[in-house]
C-alpha positions in Angstrom: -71.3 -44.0 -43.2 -67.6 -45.4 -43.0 -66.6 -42.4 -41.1 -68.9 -42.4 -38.7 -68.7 -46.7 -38.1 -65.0 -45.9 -37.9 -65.3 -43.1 -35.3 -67.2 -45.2 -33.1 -64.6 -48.2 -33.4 -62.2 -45.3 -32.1 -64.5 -44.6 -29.5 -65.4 -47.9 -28.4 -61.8 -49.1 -29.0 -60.5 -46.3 -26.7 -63.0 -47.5 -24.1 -63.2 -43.7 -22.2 -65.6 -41.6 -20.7 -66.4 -39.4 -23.9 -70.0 -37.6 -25.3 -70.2 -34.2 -26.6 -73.5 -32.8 -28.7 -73.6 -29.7 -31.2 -76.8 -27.8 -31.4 -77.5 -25.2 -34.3 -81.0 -24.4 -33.0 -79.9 -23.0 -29.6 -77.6 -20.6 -30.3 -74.5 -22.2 -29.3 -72.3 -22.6 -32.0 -70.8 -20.4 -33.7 -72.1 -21.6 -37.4 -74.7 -21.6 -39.2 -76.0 -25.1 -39.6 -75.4 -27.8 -42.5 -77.9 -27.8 -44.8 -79.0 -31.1 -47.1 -82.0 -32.0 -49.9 -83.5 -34.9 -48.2 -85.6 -37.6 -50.6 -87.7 -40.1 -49.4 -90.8 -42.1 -50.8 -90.2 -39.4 -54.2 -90.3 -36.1 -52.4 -87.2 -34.2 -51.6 -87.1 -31.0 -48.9 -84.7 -28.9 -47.8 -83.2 -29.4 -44.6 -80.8 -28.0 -41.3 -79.2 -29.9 -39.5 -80.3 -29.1 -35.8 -78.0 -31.5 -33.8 -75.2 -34.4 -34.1 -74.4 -35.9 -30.9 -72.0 -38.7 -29.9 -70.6 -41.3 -27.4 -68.0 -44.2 -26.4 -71.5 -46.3 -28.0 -73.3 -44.3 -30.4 -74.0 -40.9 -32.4 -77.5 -39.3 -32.7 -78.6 -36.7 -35.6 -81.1 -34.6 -35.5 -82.4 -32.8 -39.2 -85.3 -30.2 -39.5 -88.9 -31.8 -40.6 -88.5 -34.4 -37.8 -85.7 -36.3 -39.1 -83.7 -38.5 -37.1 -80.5 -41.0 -37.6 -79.4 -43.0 -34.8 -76.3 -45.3 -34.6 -75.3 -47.5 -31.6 -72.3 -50.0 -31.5 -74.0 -53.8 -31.7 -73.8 -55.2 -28.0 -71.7 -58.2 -27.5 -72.9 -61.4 -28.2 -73.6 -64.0 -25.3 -70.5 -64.9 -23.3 -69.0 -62.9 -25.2 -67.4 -59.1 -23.7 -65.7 -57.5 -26.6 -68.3 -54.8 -28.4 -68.1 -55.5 -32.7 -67.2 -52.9 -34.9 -70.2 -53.1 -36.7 -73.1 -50.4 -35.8 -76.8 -50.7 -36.0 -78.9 -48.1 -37.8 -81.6 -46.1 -36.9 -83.7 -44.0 -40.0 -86.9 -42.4 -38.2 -89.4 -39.4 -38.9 -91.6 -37.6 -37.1 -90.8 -40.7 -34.2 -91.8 -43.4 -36.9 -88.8 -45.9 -38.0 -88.6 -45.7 -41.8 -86.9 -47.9 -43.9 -83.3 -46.8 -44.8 -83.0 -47.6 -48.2 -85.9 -45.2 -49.1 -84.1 -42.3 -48.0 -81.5 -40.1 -49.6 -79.3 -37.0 -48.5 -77.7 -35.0 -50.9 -75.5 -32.3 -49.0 -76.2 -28.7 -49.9 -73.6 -27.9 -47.1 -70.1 -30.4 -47.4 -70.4 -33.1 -45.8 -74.0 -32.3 -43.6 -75.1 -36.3 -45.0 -75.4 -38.8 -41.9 -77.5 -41.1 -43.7 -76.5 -44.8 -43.7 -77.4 -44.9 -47.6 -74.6 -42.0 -47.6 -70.9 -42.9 -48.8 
């Protein structure tokens, strides 16, 4: 979780022109993809990682079983023009927000976790 908030800090700091995506389920890298036991409500699965993408104001991970984890950079406040370093957090599955704190990752693959309960 500190990794990624600090990435987009970089990112937003550095104010450019900047997204990239990696997809494991096309093909197009070179790699097999991160692998991670997810847990949530007391049942744990298996799961690949199928994307991570990123920009100047967020990341987006995809997981296999219709897991998603989205973070975006807080918008300024009213009156205000200077994005926070803080980031809002997204926990969904299957298209239905879940509550974070209910989930776990435990990487199979180093470091495959982009959970916010992660460390």
């Amino acid at each position: 979780m500190r990794l990624i908030a600090t990435s987009l800090l970089v990112l937003v700091a550095v104010q450019g022109a900047w997204a990239g995506c990696g997809n494991y389920t096309d093909g197009s890298l070179d790699e097999p993809a991160p692998m991670v036991i997810i847990c949530f409500d007391g049942k744990c699965e298996d799961a690949k990682m199928e994307f991570e993408c990123g920009n100047a104001h967020g990341a987006q991970i995809g997981y296999s079983g219709g897991w998603r984890v989205e973070y975006a950079t807080k918008e300024p406040a009213p009156g205000q023009t200077e994005y926070s370093d803080d980031t809002e957090s997204i926990v969904s599955r299957n298209g239905v927000k879940v509550d974070e704190t209910k989930v776990s990752c435990k990487p199979i693959t180093k470091d495959a976790c982009r959970f916010p309960s992660d460390p």
